[in-house]
mmJSON file of the N, C-alpha and C atoms, coordinates in Angstrom:
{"data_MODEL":{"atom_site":{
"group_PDB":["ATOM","ATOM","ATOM","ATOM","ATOM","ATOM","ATOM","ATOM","ATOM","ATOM","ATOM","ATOM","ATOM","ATOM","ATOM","ATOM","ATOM","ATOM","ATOM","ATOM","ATOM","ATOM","ATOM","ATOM","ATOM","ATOM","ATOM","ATOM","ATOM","ATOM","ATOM","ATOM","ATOM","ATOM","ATOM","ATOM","ATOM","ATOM","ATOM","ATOM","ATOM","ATOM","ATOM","ATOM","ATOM","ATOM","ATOM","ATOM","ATOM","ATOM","ATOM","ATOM","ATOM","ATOM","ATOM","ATOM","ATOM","ATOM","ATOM","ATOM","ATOM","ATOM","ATOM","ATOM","ATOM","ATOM","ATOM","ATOM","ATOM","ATOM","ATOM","ATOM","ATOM","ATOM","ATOM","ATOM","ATOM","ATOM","ATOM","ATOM","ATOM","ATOM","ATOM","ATOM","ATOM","ATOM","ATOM","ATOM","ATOM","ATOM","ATOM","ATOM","ATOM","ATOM","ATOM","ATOM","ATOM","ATOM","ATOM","ATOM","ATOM","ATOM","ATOM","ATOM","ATOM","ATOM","ATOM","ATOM","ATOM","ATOM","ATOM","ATOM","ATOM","ATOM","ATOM","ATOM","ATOM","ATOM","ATOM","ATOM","ATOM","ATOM","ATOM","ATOM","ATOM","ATOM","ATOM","ATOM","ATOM","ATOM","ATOM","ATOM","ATOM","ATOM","ATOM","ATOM","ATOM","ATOM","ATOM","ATOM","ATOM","ATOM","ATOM","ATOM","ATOM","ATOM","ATOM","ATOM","ATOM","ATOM","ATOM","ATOM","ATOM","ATOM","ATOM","ATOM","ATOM","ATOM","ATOM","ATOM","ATOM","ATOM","ATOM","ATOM","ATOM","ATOM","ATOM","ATOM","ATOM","ATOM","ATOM","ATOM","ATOM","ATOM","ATOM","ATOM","ATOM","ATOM","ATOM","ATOM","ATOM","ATOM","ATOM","ATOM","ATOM","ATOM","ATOM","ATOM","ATOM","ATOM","ATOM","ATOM","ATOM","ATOM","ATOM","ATOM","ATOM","ATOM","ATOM","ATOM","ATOM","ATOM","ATOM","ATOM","ATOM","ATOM","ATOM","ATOM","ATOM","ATOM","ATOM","ATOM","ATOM","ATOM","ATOM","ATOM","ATOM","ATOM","ATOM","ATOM","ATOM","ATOM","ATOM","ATOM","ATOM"],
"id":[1,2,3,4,5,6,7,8,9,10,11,12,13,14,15,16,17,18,19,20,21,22,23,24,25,26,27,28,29,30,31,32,33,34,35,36,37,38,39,40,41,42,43,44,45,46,47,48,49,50,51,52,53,54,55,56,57,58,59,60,61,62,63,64,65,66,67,68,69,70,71,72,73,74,75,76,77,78,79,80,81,82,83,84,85,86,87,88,89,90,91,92,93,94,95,96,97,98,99,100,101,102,103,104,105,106,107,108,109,110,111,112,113,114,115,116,117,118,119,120,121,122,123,124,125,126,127,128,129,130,131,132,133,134,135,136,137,138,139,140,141,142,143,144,145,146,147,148,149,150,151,152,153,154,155,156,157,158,159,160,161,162,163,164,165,166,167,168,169,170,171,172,173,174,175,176,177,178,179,180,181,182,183,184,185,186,187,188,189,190,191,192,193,194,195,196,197,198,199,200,201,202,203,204,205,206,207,208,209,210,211,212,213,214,215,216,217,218,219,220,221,222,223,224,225],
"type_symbol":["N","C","C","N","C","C","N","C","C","N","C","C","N","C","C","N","C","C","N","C","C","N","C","C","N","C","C","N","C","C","N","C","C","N","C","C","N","C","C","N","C","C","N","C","C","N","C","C","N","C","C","N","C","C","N","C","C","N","C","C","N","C","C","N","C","C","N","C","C","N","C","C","N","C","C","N","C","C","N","C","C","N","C","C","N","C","C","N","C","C","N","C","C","N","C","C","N","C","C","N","C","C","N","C","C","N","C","C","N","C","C","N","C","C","N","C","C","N","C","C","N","C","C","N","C","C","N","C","C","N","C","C","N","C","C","N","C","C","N","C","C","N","C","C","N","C","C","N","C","C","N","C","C","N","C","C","N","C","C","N","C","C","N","C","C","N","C","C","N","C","C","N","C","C","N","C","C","N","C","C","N","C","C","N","C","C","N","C","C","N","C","C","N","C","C","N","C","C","N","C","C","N","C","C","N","C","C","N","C","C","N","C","C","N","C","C","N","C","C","N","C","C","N","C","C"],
"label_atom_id":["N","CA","C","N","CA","C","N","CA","C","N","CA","C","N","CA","C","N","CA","C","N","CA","C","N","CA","C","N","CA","C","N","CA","C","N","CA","C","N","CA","C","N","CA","C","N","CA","C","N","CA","C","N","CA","C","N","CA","C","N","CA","C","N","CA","C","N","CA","C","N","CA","C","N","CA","C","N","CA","C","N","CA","C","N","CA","C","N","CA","C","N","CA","C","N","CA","C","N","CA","C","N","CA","C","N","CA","C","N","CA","C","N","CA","C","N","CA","C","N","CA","C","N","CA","C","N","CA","C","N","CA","C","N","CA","C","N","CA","C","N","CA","C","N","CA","C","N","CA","C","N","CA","C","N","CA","C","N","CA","C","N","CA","C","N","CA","C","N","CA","C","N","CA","C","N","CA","C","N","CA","C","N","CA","C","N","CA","C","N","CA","C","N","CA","C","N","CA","C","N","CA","C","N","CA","C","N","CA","C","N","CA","C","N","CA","C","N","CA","C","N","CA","C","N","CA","C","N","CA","C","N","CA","C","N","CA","C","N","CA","C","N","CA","C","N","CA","C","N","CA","C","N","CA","C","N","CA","C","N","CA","C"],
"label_alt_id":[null,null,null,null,null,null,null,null,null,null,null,null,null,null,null,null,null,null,null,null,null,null,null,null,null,null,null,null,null,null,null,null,null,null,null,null,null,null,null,null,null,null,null,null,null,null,null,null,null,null,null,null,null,null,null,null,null,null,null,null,null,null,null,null,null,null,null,null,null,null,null,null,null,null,null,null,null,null,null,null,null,null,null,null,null,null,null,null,null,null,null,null,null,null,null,null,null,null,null,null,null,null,null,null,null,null,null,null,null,null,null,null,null,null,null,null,null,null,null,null,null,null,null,null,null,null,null,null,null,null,null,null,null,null,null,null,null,null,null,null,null,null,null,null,null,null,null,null,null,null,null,null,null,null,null,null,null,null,null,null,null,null,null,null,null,null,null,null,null,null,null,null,null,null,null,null,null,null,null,null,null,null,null,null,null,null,null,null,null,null,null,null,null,null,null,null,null,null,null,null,null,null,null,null,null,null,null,null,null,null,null,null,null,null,null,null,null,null,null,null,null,null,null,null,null],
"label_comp_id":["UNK","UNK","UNK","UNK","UNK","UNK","UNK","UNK","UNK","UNK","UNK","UNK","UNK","UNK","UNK","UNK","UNK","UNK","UNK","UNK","UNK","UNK","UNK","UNK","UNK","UNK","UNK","UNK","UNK","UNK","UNK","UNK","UNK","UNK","UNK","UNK","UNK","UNK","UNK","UNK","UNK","UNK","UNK","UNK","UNK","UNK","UNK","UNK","UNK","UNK","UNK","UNK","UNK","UNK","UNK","UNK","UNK","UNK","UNK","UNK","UNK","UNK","UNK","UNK","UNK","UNK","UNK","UNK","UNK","UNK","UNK","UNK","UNK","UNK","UNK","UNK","UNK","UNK","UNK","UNK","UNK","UNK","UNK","UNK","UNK","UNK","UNK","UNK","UNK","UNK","UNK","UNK","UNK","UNK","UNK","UNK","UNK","UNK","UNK","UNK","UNK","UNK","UNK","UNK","UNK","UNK","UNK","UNK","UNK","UNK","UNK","UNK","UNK","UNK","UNK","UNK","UNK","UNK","UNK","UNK","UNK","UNK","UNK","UNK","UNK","UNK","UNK","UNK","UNK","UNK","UNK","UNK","UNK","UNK","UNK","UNK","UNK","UNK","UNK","UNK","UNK","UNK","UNK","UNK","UNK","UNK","UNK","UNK","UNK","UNK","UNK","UNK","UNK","UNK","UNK","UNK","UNK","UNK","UNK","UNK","UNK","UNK","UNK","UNK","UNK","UNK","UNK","UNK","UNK","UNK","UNK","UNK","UNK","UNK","UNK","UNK","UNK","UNK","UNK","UNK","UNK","UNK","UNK","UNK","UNK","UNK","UNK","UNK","UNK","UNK","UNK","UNK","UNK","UNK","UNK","UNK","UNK","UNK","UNK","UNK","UNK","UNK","UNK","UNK","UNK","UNK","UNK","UNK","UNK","UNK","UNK","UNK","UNK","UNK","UNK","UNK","UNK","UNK","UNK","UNK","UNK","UNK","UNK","UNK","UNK"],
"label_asym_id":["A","A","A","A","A","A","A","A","A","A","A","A","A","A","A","A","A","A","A","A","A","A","A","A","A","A","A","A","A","A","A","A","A","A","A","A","A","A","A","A","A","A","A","A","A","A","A","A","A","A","A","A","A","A","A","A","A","A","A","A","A","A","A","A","A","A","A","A","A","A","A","A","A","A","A","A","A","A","A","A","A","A","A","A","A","A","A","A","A","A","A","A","A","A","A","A","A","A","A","A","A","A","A","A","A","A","A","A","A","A","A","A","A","A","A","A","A","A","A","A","A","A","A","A","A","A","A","A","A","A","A","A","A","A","A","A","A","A","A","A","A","A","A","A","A","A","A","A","A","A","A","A","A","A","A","A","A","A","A","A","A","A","A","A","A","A","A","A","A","A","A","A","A","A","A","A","A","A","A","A","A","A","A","A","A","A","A","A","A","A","A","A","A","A","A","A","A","A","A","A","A","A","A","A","A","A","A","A","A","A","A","A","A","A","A","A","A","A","A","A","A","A","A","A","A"],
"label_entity_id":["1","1","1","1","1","1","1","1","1","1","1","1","1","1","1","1","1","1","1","1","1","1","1","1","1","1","1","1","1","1","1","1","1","1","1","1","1","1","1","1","1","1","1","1","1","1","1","1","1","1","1","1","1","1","1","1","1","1","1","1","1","1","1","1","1","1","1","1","1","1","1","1","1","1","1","1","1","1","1","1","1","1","1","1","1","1","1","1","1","1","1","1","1","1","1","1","1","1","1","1","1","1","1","1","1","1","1","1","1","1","1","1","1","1","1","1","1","1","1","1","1","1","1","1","1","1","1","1","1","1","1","1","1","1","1","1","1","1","1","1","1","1","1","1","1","1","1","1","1","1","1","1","1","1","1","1","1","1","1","1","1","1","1","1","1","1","1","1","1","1","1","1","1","1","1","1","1","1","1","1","1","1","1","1","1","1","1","1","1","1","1","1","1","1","1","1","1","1","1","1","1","1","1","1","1","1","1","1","1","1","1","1","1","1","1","1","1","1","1","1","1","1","1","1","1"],
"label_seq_id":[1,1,1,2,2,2,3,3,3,4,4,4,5,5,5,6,6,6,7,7,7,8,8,8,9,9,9,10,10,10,11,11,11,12,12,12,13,13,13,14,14,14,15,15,15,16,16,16,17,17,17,18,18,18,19,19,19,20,20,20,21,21,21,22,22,22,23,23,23,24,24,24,25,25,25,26,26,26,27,27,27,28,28,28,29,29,29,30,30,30,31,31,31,32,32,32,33,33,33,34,34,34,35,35,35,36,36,36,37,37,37,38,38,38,39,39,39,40,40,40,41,41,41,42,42,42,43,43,43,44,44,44,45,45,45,46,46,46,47,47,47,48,48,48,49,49,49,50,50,50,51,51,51,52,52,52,53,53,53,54,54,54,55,55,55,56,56,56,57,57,57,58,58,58,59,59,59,60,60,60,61,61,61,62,62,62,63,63,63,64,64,64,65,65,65,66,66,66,67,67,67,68,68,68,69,69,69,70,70,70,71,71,71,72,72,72,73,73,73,74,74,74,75,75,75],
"pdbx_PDB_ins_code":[null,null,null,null,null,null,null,null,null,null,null,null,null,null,null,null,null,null,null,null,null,null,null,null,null,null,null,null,null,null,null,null,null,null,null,null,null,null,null,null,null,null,null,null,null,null,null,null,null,null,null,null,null,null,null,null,null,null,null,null,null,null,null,null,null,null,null,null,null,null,null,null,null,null,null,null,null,null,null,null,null,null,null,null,null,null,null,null,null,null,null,null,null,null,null,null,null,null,null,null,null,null,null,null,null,null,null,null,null,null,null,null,null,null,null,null,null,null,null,null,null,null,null,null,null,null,null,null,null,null,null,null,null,null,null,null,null,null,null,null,null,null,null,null,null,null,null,null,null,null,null,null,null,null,null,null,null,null,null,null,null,null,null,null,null,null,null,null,null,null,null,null,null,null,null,null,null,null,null,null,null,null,null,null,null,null,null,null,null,null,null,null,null,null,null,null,null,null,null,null,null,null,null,null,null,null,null,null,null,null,null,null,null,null,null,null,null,null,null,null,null,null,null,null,null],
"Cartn_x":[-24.033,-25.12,-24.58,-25.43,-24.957,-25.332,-24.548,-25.338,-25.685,-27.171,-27.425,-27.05,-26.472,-26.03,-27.181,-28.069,-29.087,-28.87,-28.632,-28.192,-26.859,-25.919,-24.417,-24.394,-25.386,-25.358,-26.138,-27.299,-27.231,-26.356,-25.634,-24.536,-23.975,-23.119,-22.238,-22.996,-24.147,-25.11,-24.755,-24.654,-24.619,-23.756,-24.209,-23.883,-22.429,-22.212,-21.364,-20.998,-20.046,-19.497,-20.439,-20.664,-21.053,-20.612,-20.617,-20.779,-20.488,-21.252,-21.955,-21.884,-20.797,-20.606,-19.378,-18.411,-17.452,-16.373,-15.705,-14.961,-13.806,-12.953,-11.474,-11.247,-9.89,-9.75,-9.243,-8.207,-7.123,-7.349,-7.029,-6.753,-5.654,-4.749,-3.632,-3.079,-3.91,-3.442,-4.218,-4.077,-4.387,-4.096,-4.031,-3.473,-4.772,-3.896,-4.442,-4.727,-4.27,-4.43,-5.952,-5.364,-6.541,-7.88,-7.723,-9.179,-9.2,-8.765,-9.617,-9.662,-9.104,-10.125,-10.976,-11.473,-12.799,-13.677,-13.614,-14.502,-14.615,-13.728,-14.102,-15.18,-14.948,-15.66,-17.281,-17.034,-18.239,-19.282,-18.225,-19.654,-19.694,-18.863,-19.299,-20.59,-20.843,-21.627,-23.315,-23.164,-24.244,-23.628,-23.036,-22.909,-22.858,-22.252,-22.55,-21.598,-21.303,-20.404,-19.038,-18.095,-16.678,-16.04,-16.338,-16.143,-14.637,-13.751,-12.848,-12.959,-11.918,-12.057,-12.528,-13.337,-14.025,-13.33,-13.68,-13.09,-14.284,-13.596,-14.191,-14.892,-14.179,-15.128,-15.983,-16.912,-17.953,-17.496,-17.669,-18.719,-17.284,-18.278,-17.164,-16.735,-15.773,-15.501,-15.013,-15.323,-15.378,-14.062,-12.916,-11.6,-11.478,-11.897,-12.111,-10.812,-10.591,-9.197,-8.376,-7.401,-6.697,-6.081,-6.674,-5.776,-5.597,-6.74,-6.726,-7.282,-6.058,-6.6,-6.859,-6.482,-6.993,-7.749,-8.817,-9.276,-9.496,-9.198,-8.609,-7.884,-6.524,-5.191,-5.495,-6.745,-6.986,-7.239,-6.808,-6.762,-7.964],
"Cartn_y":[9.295,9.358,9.01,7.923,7.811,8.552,8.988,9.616,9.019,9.388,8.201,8.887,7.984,8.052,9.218,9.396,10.513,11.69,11.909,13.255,13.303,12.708,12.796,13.494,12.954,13.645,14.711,15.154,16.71,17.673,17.282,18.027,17.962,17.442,17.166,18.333,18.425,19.119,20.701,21.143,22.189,23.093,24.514,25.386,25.772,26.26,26.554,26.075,26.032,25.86,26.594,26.837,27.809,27.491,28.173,28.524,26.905,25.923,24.697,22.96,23.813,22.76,23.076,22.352,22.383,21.168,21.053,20.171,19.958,19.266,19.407,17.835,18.325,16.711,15.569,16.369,15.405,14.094,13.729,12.482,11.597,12.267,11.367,11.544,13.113,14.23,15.002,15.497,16.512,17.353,18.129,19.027,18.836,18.567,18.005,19.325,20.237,21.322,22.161,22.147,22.701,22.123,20.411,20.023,20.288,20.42,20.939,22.035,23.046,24.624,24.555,23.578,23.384,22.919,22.234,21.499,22.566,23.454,24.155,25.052,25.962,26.6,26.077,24.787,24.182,24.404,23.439,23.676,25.227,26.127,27.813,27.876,27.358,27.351,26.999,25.547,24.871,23.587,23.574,22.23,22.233,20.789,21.269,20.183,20.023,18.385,19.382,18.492,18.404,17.51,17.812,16.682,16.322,15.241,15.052,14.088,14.32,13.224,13.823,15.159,16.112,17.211,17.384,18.596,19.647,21.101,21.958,22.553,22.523,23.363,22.445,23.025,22.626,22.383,21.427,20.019,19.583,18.946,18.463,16.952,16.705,14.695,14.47,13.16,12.308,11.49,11.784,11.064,10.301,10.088,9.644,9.891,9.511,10.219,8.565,8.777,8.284,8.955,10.304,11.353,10.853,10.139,9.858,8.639,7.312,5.857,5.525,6.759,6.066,7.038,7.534,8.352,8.455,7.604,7.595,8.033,8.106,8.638,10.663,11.281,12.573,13.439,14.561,14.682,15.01],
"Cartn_z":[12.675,11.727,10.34,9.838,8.384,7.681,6.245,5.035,3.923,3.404,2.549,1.189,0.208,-1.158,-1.749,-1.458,-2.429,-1.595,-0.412,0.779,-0.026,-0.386,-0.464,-2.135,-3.017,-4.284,-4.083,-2.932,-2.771,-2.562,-1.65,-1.51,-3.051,-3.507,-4.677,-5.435,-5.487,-6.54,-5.994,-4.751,-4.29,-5.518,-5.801,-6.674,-6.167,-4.848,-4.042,-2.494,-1.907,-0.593,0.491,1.769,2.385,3.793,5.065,6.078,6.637,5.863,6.237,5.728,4.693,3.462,2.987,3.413,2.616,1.918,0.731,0.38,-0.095,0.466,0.144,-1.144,-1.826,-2.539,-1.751,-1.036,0.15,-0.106,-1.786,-1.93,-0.758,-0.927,0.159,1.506,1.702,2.875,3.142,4.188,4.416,5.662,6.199,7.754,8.21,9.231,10.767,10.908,11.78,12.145,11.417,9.643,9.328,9.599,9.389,9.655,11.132,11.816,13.476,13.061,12.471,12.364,11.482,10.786,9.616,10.615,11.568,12.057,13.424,14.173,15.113,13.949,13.279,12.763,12.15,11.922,11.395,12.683,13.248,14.528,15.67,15.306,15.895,14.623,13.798,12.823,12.95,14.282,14.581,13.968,13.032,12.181,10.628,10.392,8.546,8.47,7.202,6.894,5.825,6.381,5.683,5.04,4.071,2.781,2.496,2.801,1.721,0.698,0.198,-1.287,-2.52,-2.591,-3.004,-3.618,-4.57,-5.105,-5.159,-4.953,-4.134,-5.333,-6.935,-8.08,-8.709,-8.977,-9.399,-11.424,-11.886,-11.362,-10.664,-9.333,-8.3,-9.121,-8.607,-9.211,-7.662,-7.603,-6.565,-6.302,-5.674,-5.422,-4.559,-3.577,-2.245,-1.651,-0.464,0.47,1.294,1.089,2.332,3.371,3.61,4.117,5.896,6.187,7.776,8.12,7.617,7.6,9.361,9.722,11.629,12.228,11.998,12.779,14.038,14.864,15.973,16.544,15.94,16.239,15.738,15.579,14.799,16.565,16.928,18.188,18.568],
"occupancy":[1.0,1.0,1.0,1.0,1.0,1.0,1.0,1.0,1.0,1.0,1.0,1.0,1.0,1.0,1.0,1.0,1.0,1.0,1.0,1.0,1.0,1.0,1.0,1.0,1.0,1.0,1.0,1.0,1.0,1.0,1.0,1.0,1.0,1.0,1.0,1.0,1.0,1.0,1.0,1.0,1.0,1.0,1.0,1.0,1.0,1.0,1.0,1.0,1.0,1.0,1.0,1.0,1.0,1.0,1.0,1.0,1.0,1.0,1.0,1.0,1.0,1.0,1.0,1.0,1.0,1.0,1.0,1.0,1.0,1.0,1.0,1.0,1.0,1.0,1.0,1.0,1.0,1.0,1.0,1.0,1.0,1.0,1.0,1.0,1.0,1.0,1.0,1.0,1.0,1.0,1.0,1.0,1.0,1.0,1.0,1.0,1.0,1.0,1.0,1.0,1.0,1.0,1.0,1.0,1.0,1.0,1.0,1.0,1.0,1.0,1.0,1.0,1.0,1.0,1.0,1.0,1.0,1.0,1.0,1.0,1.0,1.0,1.0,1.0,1.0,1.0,1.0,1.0,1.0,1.0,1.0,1.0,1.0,1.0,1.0,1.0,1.0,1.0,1.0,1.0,1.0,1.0,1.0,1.0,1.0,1.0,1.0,1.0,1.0,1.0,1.0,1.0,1.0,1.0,1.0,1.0,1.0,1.0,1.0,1.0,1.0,1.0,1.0,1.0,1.0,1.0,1.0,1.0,1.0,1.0,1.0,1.0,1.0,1.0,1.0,1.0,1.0,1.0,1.0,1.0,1.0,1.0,1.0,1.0,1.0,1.0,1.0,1.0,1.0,1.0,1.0,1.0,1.0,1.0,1.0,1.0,1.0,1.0,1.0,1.0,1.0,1.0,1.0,1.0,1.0,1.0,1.0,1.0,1.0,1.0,1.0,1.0,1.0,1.0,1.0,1.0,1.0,1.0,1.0,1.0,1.0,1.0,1.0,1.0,1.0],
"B_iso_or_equiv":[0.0,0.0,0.0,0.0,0.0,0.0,0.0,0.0,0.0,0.0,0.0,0.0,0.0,0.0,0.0,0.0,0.0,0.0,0.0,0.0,0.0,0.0,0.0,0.0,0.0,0.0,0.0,0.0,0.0,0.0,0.0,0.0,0.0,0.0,0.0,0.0,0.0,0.0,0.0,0.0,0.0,0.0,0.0,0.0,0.0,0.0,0.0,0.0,0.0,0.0,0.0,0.0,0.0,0.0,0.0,0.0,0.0,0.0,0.0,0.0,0.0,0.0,0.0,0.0,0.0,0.0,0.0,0.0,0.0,0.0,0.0,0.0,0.0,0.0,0.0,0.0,0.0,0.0,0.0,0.0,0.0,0.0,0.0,0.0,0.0,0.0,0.0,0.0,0.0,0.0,0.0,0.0,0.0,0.0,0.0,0.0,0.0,0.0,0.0,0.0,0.0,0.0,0.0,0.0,0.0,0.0,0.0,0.0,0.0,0.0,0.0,0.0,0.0,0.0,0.0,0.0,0.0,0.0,0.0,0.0,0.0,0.0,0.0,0.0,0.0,0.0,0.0,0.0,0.0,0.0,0.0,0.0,0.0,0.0,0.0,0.0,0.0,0.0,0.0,0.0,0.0,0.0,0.0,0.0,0.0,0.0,0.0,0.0,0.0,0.0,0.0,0.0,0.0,0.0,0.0,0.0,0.0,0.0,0.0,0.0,0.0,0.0,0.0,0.0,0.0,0.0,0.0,0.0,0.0,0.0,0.0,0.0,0.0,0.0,0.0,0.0,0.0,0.0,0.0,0.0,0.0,0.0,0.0,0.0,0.0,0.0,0.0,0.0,0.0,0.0,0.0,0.0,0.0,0.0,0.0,0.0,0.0,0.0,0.0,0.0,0.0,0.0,0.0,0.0,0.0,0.0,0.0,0.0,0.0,0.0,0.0,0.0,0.0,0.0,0.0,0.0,0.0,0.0,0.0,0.0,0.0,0.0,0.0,0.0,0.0],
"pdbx_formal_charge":[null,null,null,null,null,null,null,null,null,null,null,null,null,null,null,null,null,null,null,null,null,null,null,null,null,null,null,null,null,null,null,null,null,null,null,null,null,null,null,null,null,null,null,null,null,null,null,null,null,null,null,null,null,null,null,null,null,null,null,null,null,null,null,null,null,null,null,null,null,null,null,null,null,null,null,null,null,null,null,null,null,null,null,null,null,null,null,null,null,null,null,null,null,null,null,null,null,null,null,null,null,null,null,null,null,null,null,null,null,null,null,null,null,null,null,null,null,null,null,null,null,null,null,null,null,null,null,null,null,null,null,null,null,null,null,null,null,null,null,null,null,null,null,null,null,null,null,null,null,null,null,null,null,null,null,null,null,null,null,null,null,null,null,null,null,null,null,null,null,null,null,null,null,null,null,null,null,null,null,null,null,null,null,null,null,null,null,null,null,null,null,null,null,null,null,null,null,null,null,null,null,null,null,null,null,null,null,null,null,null,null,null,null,null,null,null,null,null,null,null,null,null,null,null,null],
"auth_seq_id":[1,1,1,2,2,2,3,3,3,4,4,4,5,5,5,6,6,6,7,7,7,8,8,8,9,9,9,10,10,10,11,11,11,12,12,12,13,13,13,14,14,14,15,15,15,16,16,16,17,17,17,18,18,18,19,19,19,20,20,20,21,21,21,22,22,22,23,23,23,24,24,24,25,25,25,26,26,26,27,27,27,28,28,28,29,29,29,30,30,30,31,31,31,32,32,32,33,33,33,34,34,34,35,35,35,36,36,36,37,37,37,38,38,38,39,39,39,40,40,40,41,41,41,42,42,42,43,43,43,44,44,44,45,45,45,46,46,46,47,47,47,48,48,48,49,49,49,50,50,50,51,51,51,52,52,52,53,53,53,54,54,54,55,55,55,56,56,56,57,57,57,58,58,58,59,59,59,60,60,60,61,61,61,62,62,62,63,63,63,64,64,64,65,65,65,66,66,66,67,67,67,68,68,68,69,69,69,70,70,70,71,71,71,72,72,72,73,73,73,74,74,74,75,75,75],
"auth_comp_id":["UNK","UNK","UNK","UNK","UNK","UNK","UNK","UNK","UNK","UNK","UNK","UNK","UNK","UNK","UNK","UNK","UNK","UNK","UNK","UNK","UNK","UNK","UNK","UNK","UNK","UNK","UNK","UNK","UNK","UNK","UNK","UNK","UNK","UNK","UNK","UNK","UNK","UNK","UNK","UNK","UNK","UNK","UNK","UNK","UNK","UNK","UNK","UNK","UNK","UNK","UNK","UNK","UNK","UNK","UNK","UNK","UNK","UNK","UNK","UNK","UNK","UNK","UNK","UNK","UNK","UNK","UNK","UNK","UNK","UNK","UNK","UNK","UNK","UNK","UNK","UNK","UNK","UNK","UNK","UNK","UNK","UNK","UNK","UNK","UNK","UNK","UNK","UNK","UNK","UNK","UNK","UNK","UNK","UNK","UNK","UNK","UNK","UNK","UNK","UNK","UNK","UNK","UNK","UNK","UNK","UNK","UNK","UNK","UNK","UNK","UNK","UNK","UNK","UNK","UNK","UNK","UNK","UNK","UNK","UNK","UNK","UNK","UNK","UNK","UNK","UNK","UNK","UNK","UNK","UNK","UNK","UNK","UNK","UNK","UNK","UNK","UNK","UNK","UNK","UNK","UNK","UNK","UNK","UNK","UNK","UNK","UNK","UNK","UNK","UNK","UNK","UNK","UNK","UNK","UNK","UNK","UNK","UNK","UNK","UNK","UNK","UNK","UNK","UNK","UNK","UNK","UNK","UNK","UNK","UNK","UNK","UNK","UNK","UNK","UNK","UNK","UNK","UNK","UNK","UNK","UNK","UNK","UNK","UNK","UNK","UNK","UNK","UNK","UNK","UNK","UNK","UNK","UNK","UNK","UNK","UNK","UNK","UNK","UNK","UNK","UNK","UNK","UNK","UNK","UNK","UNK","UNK","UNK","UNK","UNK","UNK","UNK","UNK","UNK","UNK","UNK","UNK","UNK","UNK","UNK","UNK","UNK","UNK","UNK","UNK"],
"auth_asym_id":["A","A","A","A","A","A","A","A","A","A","A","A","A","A","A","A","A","A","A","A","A","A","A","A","A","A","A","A","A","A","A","A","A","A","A","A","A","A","A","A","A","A","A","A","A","A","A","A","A","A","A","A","A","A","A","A","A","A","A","A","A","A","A","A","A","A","A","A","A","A","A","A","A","A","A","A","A","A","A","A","A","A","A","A","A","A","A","A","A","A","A","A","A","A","A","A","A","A","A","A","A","A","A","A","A","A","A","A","A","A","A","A","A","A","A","A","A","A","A","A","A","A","A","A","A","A","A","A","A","A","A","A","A","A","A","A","A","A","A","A","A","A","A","A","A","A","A","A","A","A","A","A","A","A","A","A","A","A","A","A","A","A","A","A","A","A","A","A","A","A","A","A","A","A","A","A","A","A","A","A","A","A","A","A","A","A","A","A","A","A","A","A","A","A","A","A","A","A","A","A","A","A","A","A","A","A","A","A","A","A","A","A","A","A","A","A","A","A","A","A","A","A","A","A","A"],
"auth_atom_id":["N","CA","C","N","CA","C","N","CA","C","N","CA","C","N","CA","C","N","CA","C","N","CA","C","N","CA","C","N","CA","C","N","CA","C","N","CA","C","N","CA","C","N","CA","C","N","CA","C","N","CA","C","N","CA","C","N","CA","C","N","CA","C","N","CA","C","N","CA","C","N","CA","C","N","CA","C","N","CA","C","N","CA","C","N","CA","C","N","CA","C","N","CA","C","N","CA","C","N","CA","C","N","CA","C","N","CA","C","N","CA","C","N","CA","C","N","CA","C","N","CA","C","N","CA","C","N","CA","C","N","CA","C","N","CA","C","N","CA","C","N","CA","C","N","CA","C","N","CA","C","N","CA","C","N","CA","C","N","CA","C","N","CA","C","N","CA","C","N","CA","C","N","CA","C","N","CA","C","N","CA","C","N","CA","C","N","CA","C","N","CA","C","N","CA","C","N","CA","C","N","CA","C","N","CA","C","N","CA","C","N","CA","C","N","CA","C","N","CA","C","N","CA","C","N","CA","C","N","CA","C","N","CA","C","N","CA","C","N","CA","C","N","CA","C","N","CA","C","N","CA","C","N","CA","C","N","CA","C","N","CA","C"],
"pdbx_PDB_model_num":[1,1,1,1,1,1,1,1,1,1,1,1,1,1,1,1,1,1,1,1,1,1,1,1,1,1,1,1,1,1,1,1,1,1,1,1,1,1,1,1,1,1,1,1,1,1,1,1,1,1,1,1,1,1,1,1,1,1,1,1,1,1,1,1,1,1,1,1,1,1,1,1,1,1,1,1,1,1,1,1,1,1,1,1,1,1,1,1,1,1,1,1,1,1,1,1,1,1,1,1,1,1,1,1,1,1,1,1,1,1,1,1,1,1,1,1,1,1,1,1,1,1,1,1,1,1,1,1,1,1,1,1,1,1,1,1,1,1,1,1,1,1,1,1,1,1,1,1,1,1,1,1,1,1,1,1,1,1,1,1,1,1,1,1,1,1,1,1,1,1,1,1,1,1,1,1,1,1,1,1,1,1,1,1,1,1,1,1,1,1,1,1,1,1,1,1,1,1,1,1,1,1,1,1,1,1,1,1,1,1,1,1,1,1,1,1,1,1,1,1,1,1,1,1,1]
}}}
């Protein structure tokens, strides 16, 4: 599913993180490990999006990531 640029600045807008929403900066990195326990938990959740590139305080700024140029190779 794509997200469209006006869904993506809702989020951004969000006051806080939750249950459902969360965002890392992981400009260049990030753990493997942790993102499979962000994403097991997301979805014990139902679902929700995991942002990198993102900085987590508000006002967020937008970095974008190279943390996982193959997502393929992500287990």
């Amino acid at each position: 599913m794509k997200t469209s640029p006006e869904q993506f600045n809702q989020w951004l807008q969000a006051p806080r993180e939750s249950y459902t929403l969360e965002f890392k900066k992981a400009e260049n990195q990030y753990d493997e490990t942790k993102l499979l326990k962000y994403c097991v938990a997301l979805a014990n959740e139902g679902g929700g999006q995991f942002i990198l590139g993102v900085t987590d305080k508000v006002p967020r700024q937008v970095f974008g990531t190279k943390a996982f140029p193959n997502t393929d190779k992500i287990c």
